[in-house]
C-alpha positions in Angstrom: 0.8 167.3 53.3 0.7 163.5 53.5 -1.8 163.4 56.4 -4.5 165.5 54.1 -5.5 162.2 52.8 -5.2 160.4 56.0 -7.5 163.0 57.9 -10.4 160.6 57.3 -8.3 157.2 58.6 -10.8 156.6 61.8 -10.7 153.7 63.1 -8.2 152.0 61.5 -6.6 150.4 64.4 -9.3 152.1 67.0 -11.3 150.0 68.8 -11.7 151.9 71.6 -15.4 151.4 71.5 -15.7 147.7 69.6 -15.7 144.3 71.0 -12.1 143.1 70.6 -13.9 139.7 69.2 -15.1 139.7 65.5 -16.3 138.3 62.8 -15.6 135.2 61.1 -13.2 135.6 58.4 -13.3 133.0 56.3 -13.8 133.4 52.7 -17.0 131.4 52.7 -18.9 133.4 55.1 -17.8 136.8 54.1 -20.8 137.7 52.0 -23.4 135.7 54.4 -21.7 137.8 57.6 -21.4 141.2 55.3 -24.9 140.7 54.3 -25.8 140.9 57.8 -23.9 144.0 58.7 -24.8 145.5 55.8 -28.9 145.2 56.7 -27.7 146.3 60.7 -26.8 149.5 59.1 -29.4 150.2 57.0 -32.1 149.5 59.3 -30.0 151.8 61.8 -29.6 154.5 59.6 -33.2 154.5 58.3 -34.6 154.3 61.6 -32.6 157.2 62.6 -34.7 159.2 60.3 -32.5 162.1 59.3 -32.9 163.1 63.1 -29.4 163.7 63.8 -28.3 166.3 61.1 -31.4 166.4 58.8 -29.7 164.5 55.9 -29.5 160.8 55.8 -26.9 158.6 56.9 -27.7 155.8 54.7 -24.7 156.4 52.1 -23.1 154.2 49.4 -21.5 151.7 52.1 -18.5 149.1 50.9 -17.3 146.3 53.3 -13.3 145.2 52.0 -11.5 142.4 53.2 -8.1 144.6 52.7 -6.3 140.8 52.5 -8.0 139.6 49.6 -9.5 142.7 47.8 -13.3 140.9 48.7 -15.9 143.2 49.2 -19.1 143.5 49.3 -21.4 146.9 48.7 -25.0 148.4 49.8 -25.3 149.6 45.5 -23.5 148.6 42.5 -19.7 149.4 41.9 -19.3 151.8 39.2 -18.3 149.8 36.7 -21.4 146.8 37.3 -18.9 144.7 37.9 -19.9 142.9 41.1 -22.3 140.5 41.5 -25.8 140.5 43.0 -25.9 139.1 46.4 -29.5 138.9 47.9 -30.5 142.9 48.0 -26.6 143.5 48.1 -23.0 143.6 45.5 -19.9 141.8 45.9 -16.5 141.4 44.0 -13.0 142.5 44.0 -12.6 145.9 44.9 -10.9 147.8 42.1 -11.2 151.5 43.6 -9.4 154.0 45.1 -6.2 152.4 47.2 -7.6 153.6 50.7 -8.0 150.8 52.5 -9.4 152.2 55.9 -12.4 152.8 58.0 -12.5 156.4 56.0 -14.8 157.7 53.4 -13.4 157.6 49.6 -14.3 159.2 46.2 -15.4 156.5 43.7 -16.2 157.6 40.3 -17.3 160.8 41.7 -19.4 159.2 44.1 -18.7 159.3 47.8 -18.6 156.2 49.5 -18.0 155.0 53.3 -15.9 152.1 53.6 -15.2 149.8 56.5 -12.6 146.9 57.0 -13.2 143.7 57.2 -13.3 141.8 60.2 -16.0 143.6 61.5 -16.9 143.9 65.1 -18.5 140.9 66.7 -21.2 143.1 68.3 -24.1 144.6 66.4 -24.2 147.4 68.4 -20.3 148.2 67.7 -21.0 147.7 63.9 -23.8 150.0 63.9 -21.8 152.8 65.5 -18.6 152.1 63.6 -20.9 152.3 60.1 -22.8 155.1 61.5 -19.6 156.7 62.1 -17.7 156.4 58.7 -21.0 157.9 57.2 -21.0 161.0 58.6 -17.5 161.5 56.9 -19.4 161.2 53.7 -22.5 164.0 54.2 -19.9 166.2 56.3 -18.9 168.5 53.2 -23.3 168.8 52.3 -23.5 169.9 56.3 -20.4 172.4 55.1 -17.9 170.5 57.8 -15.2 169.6 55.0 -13.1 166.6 56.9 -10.1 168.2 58.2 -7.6 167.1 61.0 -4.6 167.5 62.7 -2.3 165.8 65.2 -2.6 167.6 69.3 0.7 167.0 70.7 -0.3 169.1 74.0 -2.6 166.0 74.3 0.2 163.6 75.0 2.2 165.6 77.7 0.6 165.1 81.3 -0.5 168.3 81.8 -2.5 168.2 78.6 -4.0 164.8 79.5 -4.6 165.4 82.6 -6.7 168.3 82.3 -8.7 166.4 79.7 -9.3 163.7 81.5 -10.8 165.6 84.3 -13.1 167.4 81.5 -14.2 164.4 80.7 -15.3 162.9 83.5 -16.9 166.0 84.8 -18.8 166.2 81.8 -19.8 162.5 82.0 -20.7 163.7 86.3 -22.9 166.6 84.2 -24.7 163.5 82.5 -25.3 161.5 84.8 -25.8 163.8 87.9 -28.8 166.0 86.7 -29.4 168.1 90.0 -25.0 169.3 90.1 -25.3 169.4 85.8 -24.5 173.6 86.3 -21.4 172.9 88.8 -19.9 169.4 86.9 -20.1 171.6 83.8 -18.1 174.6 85.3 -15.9 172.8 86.3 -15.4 171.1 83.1 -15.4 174.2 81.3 -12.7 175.8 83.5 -10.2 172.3 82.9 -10.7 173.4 79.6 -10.1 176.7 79.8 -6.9 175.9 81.5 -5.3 173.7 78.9 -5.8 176.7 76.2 -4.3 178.7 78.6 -1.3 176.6 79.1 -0.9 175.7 75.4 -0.5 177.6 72.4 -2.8 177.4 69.7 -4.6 174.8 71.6 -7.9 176.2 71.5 -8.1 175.8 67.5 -6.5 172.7 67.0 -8.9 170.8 69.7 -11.5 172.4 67.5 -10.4 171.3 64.2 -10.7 167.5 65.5 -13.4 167.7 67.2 -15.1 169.3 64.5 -13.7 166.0 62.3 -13.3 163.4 64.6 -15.6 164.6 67.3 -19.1 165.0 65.2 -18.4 161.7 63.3 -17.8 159.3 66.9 -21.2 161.4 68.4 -23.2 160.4 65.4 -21.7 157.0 66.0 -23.0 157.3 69.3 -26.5 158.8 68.8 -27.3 155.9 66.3 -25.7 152.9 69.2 -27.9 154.7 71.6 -31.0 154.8 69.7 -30.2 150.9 68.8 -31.0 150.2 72.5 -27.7 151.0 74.5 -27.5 152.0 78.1 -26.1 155.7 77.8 -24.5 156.0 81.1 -23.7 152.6 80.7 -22.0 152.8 77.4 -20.0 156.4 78.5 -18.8 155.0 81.3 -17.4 151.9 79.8 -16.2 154.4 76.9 -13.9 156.6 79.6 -12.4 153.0 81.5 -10.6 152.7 78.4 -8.5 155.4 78.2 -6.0 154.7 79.9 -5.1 151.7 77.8 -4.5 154.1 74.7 -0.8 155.1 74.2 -1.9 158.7 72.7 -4.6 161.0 72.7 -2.8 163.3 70.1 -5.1 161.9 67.1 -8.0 159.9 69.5 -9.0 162.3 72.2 -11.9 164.4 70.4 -13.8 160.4 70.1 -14.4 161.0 73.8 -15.0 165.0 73.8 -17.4 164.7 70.7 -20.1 162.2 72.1 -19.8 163.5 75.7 -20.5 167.2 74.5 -22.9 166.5 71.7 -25.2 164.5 73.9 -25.4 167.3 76.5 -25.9 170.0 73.8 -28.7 167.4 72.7 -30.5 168.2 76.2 -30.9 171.6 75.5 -33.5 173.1 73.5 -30.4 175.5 71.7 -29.8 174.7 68.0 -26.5 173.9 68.6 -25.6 172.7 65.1 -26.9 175.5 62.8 -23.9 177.6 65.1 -21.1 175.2 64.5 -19.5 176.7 61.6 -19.3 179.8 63.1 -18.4 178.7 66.5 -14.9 178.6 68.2 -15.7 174.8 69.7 -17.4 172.9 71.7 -16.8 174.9 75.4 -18.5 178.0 73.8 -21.3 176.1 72.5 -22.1 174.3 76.3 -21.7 177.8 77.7 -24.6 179.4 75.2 -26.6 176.0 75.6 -26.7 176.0 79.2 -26.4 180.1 79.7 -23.1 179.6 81.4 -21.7 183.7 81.8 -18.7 182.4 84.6 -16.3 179.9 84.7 -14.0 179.4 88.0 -10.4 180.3 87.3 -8.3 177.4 88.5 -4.7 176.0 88.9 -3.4 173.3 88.0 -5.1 170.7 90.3 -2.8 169.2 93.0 -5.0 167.3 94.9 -8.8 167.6 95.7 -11.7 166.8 93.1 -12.2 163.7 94.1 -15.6 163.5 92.1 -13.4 163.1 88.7 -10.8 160.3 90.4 -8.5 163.0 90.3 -5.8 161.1 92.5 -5.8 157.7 90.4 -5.8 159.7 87.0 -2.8 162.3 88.3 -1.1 159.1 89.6 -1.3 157.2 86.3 -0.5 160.2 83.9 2.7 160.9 86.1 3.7 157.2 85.5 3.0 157.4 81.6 4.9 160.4 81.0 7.5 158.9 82.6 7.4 155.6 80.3 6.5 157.8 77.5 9.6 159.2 77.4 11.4 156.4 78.1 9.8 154.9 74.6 10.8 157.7 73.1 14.7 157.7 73.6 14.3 153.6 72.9 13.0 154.9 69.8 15.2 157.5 68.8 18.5 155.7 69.5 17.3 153.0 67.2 16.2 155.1 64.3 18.4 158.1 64.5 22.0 157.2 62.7 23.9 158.5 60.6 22.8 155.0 58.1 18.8 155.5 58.7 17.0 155.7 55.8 15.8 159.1 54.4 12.3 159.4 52.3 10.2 162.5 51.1 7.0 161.0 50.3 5.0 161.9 47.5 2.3 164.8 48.4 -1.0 163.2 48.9 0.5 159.5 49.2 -1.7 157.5 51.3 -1.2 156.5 54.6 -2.4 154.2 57.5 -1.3 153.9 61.2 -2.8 153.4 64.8 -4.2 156.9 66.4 -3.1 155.2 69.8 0.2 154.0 68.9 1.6 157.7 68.3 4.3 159.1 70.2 4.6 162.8 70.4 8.2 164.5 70.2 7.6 167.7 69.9 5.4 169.8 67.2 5.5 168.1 64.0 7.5 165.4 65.2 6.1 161.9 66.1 7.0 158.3 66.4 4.1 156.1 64.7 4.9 152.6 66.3 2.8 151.0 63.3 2.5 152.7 59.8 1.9 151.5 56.3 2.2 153.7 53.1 2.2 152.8 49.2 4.5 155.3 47.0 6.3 155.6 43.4 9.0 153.7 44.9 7.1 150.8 46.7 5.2 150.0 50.0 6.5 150.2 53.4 5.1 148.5 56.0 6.3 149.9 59.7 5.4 146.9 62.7 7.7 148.5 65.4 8.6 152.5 65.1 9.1 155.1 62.7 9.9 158.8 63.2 7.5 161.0 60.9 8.9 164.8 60.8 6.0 167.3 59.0 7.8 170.5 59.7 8.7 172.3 57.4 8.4 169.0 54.7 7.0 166.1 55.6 9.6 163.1 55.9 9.8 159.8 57.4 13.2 158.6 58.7 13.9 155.3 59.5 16.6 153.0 61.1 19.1 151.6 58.6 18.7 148.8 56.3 19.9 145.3 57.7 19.1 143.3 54.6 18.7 145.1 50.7 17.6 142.5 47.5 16.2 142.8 44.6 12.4 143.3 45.6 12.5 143.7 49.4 14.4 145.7 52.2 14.2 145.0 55.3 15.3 146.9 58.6 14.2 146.4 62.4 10.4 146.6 62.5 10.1 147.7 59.0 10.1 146.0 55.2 9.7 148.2 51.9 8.3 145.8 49.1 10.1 147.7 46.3 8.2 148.9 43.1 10.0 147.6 39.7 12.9 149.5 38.9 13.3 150.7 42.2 15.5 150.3 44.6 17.5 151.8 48.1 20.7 153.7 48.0 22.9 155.4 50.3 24.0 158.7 49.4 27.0 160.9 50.1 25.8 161.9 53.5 25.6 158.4 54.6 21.8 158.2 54.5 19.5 155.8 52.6 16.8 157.4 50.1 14.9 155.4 47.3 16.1 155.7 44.4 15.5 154.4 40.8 17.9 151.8 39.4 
C-alpha cells in the first residue's frame, strides 16, 4: 500500500497545536536556532524521566531543512560525515528520502526527524519533538506504527458525534464533581458513531493507537514544561473547526483528551492497551463505568458540549464539502486525466486536513507530493487518490508536456531521465519510459 510508509507522516502540514509563526530560516542561523531546539528537547525528554511509558524519549533526533538538505542531529550521522557543532552534528542529509515530521530507519538505527522551520514557541517544539519520538520507541512498547484513513470522520454525522465526545470529555476534565455524567455521555456519542458506521470501532482504534498515543505524549511532556492544561485543551478543541478533515487528524484530539483522564486513575491503563478494543473500554474499566445511556442522534439539547453552534457548523461544511468535491471531480475526472500506479512502498507527503473523503478508499488530497521510478509529482491544488482494490492516483490532464517537466492545473511532475508521459489507447495519460 503506498500509505504503509506514510503512516508515520504526522505533522507534516499539521499545526493544529504550533504557533503559526516560526523560526528564522536563514541559512546562517539554522545551526544557532537548531542548537537551541535541539537542547529544548533534550532537557524535556530527560526531565520527563521515563515517566510516561518507562522507556526514554530521548532518541536519535535530526532537524532537515527539506529545501536545502541542511540538517543538524542530537549524535553523529552514520557515516561521521557531519560536523561537530557545540554538543551537536550538522551537514547535508544523505539518508532515507522521507522528508517529514515521521520517524525513519537510518543505517539500522531509528531516528525521529522534524522539518525545518520549526515552531516559534518552545513549548510547541517540545511537544512536536516529544511527539515524533514516540514513533521511534512505539515498536519496543510492542505498538508497531500503523494507520488508516476514517472516512465516517468526515460525513456530519461522524463529526458531529465526535465533536460532542470531545468536549464532554474536555467537561469530564475540567468539571471534577459531573466527571461520572460528562464521561457517560461521552462514552454513549461514541457508542453511537460505532453503531452507525461499519467497522468504525476498529479503525478509530488503529489511529488512535498510532496517532493518538504519539499527540498524548506530545502533550504530557508540553504539560510538564509548564502549560496550563485546561488552558492548552481548550485552545486545542477551538481549532477544529478550521481543519478541512478529520479522516487522518481526529485521534490528535481523542488521544491527549483520553490519556490524560486515564492518567487520573490509579488503573494501569497502558500495560492493557494491546489487548484492548480502544480507548472507550479502557475509560469504562478506569473509572468502573458498567452503563452507558443509549441515545439518538442529538437534535437539539446538550447545551453543555455547544451542541447548537457545532450541529450548525457541521451542517454548513457538509454542505461545502460536497460542493468541493464535485469542483474537484469535474476537473480531474476526463476521459484525458492522467493515470499512475505508484510503486508499492513509494513515499508520500500531503496535509491530514486538506483531505476530502469520497467514499471508502477514495479521497481528494488537495496538496500531495510523491517521488517514483518515473519522477516527482508535486500536487498544490487536488488529486483524486483511489486505494481500492490498487492503489492509483488520477489526475486532470496534461496542459503543457517537455522534455523534463509536465505540467497540469495544480500539479507538475519533474520527470526522471528517460522518462516521460504518454497517452494510451484509452485516452488516458500514464508514465511511461521513452
Amino acid at each position: 500500500m503506498l500509505f504503509r510508509l506514510i503512516s508515520l507522516l504526522l505533522f507534516l502540514f499539521f499545526t493544529t497545536n504550533c504557533s503559526t509563526n516560526k523560526l528564522q530560516t536563514s541559512k546562517d542561523s539554522f545551526v544557532e536556532s537548531g542548537s537551541t531546539a535541539l537542547t529544548d528537547f533534550e532537557q524535556s525528554c530527560s526531565g520527563e524521566g521515563k515517566k510516561t511509558w518507562k522507556h526514554t524519549l530521548c532518541v536519535p533526533m535530526i532537524i532537515l531543512n527539506k529545501d536545502t538538505m541542511e540538517s543538524i542531529a542530537t549524535k553523529p550521522d552514520p557515516k561521521g560525515k557531519f560536523t561537530p557543532e557545540g554538543s551537536y552534528f550538522s551537514g547535508r542529509y544523505y539518508g532515507p528520502k522521507v522528508y517529514a515530521n515521521t520517524s525513519i530507519e537510518w543505517e539500522d538505527q531509528t531516528w525521529s526527524m522534524v522539518l525545518w522551520p520549526l515552531p516559534e514557541s518552545k513549548l510547541d517544539r517540545i511537544e512536536l519533538m516529544n511527539h515524533e519520538a514516540f514513533h521511534s520507541i512505539q515498536n519496543d512498547l510492542g505498538l508497531p506504527a500503523n494507520s488508516l484513513f476514517i472516512e465516517h470522520l468526515d460525513q456530519y454525522d461522524g463529526r458531529l458525534l465526535i465533536r460532542l465526545e470531545w468536549q464532554a470529555l474536555l467537561q469530564a476534565l475540567t468539571e471534577p464533581k459531573a466527571r461520572t455524567l460528562h464521561l457517560q455521555n461521552a462514552l454513549a456519542f461514541r457508542k453511537l458513531r460505532f453503531q452507525k458506521f461499519k467497522g468504525a470501532q476498529e479503525k478509530e482504534h488503529v489511529l488512535d493507537f498510532n496517532e493518538g498515543l504519539a499527540a498524548y505524549t506530545g502533550t504530557v511532556v508540553r504539560l510538564q514544561n509548564g502549560d496550563d492544561k485546561n488552558i492548552y485543551l481548550k485552545n486545542l478543541l477551538s481549532k477544529v473547526p478550521k481543519l478541512t478533515s478529520l479522516a487522518r487528524s481526529a485521534s490528535y484530539y481523542t488521544g491527549p483528551l483520553y490519556g490524560l483522564l486515564l492518567d487520573k486513575t490509579e488503573y494501569n491503563w497502558k500495560s492493557g492497551l494491546k489487548n484492548s478494543k480502544g480507548f472507550g473500554e479502557l475509560l469504562a474499566k478506569a473509572y468502573k463505568i458498567q452503563k452507558v445511556p443509549k441515545i439518538k442522534l442529538p437534535t437539539q439539547g446538550y447545551a453543555e458540549y455547544d451542541f447548537t453552534h457545532i450541529n450548525e457548523f457541521e451542517r454548513r461544511r457538509a454542505d461545502e464539502i460536497k460542493q468541493k468535491i464535485s469542483t474537484y471531480l469535474k476537473k480531474i475526472d476526463s476521459p484525458n486525466s492522467v493515470l499512475i500506479k505508484p510503486t508499492p512502498g513509494s513515499p508520500g507527503m500531503f496535509d491530514p486536513n486538506g483531505i476530502l473523503a469520497i467514499s471508502e478508499g477514495d479521497f481528494i488530497y488537495t496538496f500531495y507530493q510523491t517521488t517514483d521510478k518515473w519522477g516527482t509529482l508535486k500536487v498544490e491544488d487536488g488529486v483524486r487518490i483511489k486505494n481500492t482494490p490498487n492503489t492509483k492516483i488520477i489526475l486532470s490532464e496534461p496542459q503543457e508536456i517537455g522534455d523534463t517537466l509536465v505540467k497540469g492545473d495544480g500539479w507538475t511532475i519533474e520527470l526522471a531521465k528517460n522518462w516521460t508521459i504518454k497517452k494510451g489507447s484509452d485516452g488516458h495519460f500514464r508514465p511511461s519510459v521513452k
